[in-house]
C-alpha positions in Angstrom: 19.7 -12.2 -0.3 22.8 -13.3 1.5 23.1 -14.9 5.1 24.6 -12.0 7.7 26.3 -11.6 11.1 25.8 -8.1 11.8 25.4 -7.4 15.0 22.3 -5.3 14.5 20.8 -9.2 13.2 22.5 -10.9 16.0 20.5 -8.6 18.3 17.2 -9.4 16.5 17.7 -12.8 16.1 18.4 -12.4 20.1 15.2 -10.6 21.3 13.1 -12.4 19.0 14.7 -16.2 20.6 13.6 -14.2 24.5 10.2 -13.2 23.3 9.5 -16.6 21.7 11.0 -18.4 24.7 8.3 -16.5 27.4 5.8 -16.9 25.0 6.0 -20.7 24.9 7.8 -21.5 28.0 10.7 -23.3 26.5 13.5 -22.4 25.1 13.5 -21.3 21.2 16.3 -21.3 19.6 16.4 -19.7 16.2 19.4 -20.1 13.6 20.6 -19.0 9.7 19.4 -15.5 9.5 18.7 -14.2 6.1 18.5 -10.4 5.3 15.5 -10.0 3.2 16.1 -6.1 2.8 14.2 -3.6 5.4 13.5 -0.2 4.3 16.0 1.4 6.4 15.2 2.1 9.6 14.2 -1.4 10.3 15.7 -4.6 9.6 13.8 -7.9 8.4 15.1 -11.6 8.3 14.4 -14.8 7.7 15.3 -17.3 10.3 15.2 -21.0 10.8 13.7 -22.7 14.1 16.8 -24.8 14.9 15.1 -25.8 18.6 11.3 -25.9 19.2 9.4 -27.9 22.0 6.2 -26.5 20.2 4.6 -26.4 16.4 6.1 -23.1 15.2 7.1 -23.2 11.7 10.3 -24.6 10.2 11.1 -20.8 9.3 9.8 -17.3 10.6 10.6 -13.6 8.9 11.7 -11.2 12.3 10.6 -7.7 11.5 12.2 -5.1 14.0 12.6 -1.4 14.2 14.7 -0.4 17.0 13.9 1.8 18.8 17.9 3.5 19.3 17.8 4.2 15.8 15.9 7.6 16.2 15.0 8.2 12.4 11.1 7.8 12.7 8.4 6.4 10.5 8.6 7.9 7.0 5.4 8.9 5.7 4.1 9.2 1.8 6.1 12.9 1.9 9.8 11.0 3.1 9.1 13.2 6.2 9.4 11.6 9.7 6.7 10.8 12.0 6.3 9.3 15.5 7.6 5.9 15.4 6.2 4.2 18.1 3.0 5.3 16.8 3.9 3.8 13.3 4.9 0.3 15.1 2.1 0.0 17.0 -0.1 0.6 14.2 1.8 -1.8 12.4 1.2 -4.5 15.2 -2.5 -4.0 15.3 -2.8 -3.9 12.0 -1.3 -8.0 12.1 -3.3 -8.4 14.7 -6.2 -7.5 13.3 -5.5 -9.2 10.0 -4.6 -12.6 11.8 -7.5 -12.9 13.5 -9.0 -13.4 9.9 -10.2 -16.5 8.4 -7.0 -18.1 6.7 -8.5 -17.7 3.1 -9.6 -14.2 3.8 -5.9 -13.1 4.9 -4.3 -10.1 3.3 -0.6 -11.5 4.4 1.6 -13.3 6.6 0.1 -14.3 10.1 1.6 -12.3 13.4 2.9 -14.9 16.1 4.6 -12.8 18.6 4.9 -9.2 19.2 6.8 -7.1 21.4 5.9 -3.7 21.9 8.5 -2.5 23.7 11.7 -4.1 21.6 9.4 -3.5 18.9 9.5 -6.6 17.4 6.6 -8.5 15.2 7.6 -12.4 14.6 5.5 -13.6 11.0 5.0 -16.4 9.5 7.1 -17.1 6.3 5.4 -16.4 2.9 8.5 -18.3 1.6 9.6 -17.5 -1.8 6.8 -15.5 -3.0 7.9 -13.5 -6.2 7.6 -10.0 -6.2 4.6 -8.5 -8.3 7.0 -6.0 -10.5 8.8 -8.8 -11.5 5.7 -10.6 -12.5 4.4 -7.4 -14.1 7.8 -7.4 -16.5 7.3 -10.4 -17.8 7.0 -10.9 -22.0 4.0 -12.9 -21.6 1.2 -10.5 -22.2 -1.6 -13.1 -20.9 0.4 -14.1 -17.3 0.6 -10.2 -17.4 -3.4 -9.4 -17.2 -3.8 -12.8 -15.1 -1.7 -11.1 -12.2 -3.5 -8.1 -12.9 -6.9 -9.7 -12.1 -5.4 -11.6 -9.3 -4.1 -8.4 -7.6 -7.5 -6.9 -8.0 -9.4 -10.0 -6.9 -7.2 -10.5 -3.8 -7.9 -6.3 -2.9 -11.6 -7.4 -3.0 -11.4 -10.4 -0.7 -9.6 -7.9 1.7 -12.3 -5.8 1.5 -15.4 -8.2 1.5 -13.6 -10.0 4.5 -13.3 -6.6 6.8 -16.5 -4.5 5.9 -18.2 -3.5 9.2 -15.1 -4.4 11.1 -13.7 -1.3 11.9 -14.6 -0.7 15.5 -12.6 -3.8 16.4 -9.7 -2.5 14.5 -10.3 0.7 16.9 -10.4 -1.3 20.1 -7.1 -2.7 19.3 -5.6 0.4 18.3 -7.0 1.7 22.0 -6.1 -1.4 24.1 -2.4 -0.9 21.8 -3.1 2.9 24.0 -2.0 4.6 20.5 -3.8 7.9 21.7 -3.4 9.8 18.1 -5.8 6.8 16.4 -6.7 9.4 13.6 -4.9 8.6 10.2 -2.1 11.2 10.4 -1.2 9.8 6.5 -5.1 10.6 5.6 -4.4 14.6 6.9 -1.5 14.9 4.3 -3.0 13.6 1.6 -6.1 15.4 1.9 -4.2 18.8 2.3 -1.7 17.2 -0.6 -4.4 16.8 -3.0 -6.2 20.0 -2.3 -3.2 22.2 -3.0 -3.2 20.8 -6.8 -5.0 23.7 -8.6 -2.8 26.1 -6.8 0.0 23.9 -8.2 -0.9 23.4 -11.4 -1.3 27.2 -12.1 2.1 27.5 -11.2 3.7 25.2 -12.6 1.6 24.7 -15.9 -0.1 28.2 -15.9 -3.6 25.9 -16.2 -7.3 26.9 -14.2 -8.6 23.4 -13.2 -12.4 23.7 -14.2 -14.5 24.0 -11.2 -16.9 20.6 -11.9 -13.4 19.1 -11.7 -12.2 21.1 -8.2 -15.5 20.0 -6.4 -14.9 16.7 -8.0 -11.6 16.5 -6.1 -12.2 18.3 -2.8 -15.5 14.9 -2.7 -12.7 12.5 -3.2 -10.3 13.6 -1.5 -12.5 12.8 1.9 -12.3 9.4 0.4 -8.8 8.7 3.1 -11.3 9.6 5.8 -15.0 8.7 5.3 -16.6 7.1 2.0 -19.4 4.5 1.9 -17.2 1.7 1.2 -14.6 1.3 4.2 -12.8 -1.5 4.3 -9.2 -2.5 5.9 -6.6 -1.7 3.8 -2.6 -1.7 4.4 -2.8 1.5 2.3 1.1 1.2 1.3 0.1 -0.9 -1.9 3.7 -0.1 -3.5 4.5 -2.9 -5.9 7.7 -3.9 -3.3 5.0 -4.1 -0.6 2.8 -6.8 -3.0 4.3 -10.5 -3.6 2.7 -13.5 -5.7 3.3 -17.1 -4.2 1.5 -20.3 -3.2 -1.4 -18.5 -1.5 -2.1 -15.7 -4.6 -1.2 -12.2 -3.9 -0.2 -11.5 -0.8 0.4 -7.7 0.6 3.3 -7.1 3.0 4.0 -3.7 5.3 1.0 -2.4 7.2 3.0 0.4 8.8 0.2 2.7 7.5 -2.7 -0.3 7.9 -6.1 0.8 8.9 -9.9 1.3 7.3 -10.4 3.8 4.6 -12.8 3.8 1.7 -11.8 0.6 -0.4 -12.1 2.1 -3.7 -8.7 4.1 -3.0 -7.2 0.7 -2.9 -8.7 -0.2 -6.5 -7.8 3.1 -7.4 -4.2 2.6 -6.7 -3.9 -0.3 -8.7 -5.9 1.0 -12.0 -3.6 4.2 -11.7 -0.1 2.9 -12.1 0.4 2.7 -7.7 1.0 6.6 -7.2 2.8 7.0 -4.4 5.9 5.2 -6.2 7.7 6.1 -9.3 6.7 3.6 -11.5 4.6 2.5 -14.2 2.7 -0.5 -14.2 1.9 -2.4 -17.7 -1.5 -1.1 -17.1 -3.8 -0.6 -20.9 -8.0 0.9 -20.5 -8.7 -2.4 -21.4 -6.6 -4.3 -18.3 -8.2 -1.3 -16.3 -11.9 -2.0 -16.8 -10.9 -5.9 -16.7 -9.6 -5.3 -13.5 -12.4 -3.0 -12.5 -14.7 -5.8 -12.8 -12.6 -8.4 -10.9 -12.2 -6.4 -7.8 -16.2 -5.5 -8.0 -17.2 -9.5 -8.4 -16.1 -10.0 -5.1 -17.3 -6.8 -3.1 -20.4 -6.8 -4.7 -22.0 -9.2 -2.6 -21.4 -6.1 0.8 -22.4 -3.6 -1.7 -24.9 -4.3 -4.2 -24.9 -0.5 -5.2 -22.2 -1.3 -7.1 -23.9 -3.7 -9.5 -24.8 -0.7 -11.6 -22.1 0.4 -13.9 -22.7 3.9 -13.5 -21.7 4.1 -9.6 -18.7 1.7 -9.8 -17.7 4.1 -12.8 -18.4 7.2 -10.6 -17.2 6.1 -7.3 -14.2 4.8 -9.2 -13.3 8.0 -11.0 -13.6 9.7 -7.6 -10.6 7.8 -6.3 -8.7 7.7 -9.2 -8.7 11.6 -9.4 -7.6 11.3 -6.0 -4.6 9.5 -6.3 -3.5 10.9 -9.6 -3.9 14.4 -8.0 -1.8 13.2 -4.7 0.7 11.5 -7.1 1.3 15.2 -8.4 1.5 16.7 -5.7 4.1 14.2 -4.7 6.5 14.5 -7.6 5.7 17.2 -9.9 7.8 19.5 -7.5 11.4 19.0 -8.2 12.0 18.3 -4.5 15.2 15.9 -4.3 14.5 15.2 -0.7 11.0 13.7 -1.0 12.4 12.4 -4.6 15.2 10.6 -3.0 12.7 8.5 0.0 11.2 6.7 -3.0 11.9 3.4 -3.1 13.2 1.8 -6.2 12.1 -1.2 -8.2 11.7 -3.0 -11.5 9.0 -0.4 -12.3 10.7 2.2 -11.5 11.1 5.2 -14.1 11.6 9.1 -13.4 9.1 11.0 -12.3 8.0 12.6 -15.3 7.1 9.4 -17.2 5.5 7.7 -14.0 3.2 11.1 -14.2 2.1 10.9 -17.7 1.2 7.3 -17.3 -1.2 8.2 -14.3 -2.5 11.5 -16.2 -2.9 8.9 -19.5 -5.1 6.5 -17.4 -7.2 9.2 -15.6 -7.8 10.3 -19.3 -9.0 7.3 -20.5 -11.0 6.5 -18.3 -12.9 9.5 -17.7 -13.6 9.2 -21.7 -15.0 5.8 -21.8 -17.3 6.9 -18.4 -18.7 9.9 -20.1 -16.8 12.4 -17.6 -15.6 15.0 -20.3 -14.8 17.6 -17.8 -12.2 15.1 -16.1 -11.3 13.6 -19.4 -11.0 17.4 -21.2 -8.7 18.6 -17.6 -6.7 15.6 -18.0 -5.7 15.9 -21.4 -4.2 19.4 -20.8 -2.5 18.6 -17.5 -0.7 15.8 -20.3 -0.1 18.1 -23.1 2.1 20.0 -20.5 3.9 17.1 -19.0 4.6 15.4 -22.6 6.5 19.1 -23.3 8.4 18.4 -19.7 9.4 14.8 -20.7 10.6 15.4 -24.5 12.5 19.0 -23.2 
């Protein structure tokens, strides 16, 4: 990260000083801007308060996607959607998470917003360490602690919002964001249903019908499901940072409630809408399992019983290892090419064995032989693709 004078900063730094300055009613003036990397279409820094008549912090991250740059919100697919819809979701979504206790708080804490610069002003998580870094360390025990602590911290999310999702809606309706609907949720629902199709053609395999209704049940898990919590849904390991406060998640362009254990889901499956793979063993995965329920448990006793959280957690793992394939068994080099990279990062073929590999295991160890059985030959024919 290097200090930059790009006038696209200078502008930032700019609107954010004029948005701070009403907000307070003295002049803010804000100085040292640090590119921490945006994804693109917006541009993130860190900036130092040089004047304040108030108590902001000594530093702030300015998160801005403006609106002459035209390219749109990229969904899951590297497709563009609306992007004022995206930013205002994004807004509510730190709005809805700052009004949170401060323990219970999936990330940074919104201070200012402008809608129509679009322009969020956060507090600093200062130099948090990325979780793929963490995850690539040698240290097999700091390894399966930050495991646990990324699966603890989902359930404190969760636990903290359950039953909160109507006052998530009203902001999204006093934001006026008319298409409220999870436009994400569609896609990944039609995504996940055109697998068997897919994997005919692709694979020349039948996907046994236990396993089909099995799917098309979990696959409603992006819009209903007994266990909806808030969730910033982009749980990418670039999105997810380690620091003085424990995991933190960053990015809620795609923030709302869905079913929580798609959230525990993404972690025990290797994070399938990147091209990675996580350091992830059946061992670490029921470990983790466990962690995430001790802290939900308490909203939903059902879960106690170890053959729901297995069954409900199946569910959502089938779902995301079946959207992951949809995603990148296709050799399409447009969608392939919207991926972000990072320290996890392998080709695609490798990230999809991994995911197929976990699905498999633990499907065995739950007694699911019809999931287990469908994954093992959906691997058999991607081991042939990666050693061709």
């Amino acid at each position: 990260m290097t200090a930059t004078l790009a006038d696209p900063v200078s502008e930032v730094v700019h609107a954010a000083e004029k948005l701070l300055t009403r907000r307070t009613g003295a002049p803010v003036t804000l100085a040292d801007p640090v590119d921490l990397g945006g994804s693109g279409r917006s541009v993130v820094l860190r900036v130092r308060v040089a004047a304040n008549p108030f108590s902001l912090p000594r530093t702030l991250v300015l998160k801005q996607v403006p609106p002459s740059r035209g390219a749109g919100h990229v969904d899951f697919r590297g497709e563009s959607t609306d992007e004022q819809v995206a930013f205002l979701r994004e807004a509510v979504s730190y709005q809805f998470a700052t009004a949170l206790a401060k323990d219970h708080r999936p990330g940074a804490e919104l201070l200012a917003y402008d809608f129509d610069t679009r322009l969020l002003v956060l507090s600093d998580l200062g130099d948090a360490t990325p979780l793929a870094t963490l995850l690539r360390r040698d240290d097999t025990e700091a390894v399966g602690n930050t495991l646990m602590a990324l699966a603890q911290a989902l359930g404190r999310m969760h636990a903290a919002t359950v039953g909160r999702e109507e006052d998530f809606a009203a902001l999204l309706r006093r934001a006026d964001v008319r298409h409220v609907g999870d436009a994400v949720a569609d896609q990944a629902i039609a995504g996940i249903r055109g697998v068997p199709e897919l994997l005919a053609a692709e694979f020349g395999l039948d996907v046994p019908e236990s396993v089909r209704a099995r799917a098309e049940r979990a696959a409603k898990l992006f819009t209903g499901g007994r266990f909806r919590a808030f969730s910033p849904s982009d749980l990418c390991p670039d999105n997810i940072v380690v620091g003085d406060d424990g995991v933190q998640f960053l990015d809620y362009e795609w923030g709302g409630f869905r079913d929580a254990t798609l959230d525990v889901a993404y972690a025990l499956t290797s994070f399938p809408l990147c091209l990675c793979a996580a350091p992830l063993t059946s061992e670490r995965v029921r470990a983790m399992a466990d962690a995430w329920r001790a802290e939900v448990v308490g909203m939903w006793p059902q879960l106690a019983y170890d053959e729901v959280l297995a069954e409900r957690l199946l569910d959502a793992q089938l779902a995301c290892v079946w959207l992951s394939t949809h995603l990148f068994l296709p050799e399409d080099h447009a969608r392939l090419a919207s991926v972000r990279e990072h320290e996890l990062s392998v080709p695609r073929f490798p990230a999809l064995r991994s995911r197929w590999s976990l699905l498999a295991e633990f499907a065995a160890d739950s007694g699911h032989d019809d999931v287990a059985g469908h994954a093992r030959d959906v691997l058999a024919h991607l081991e042939e693709r990666v050693t061709t």
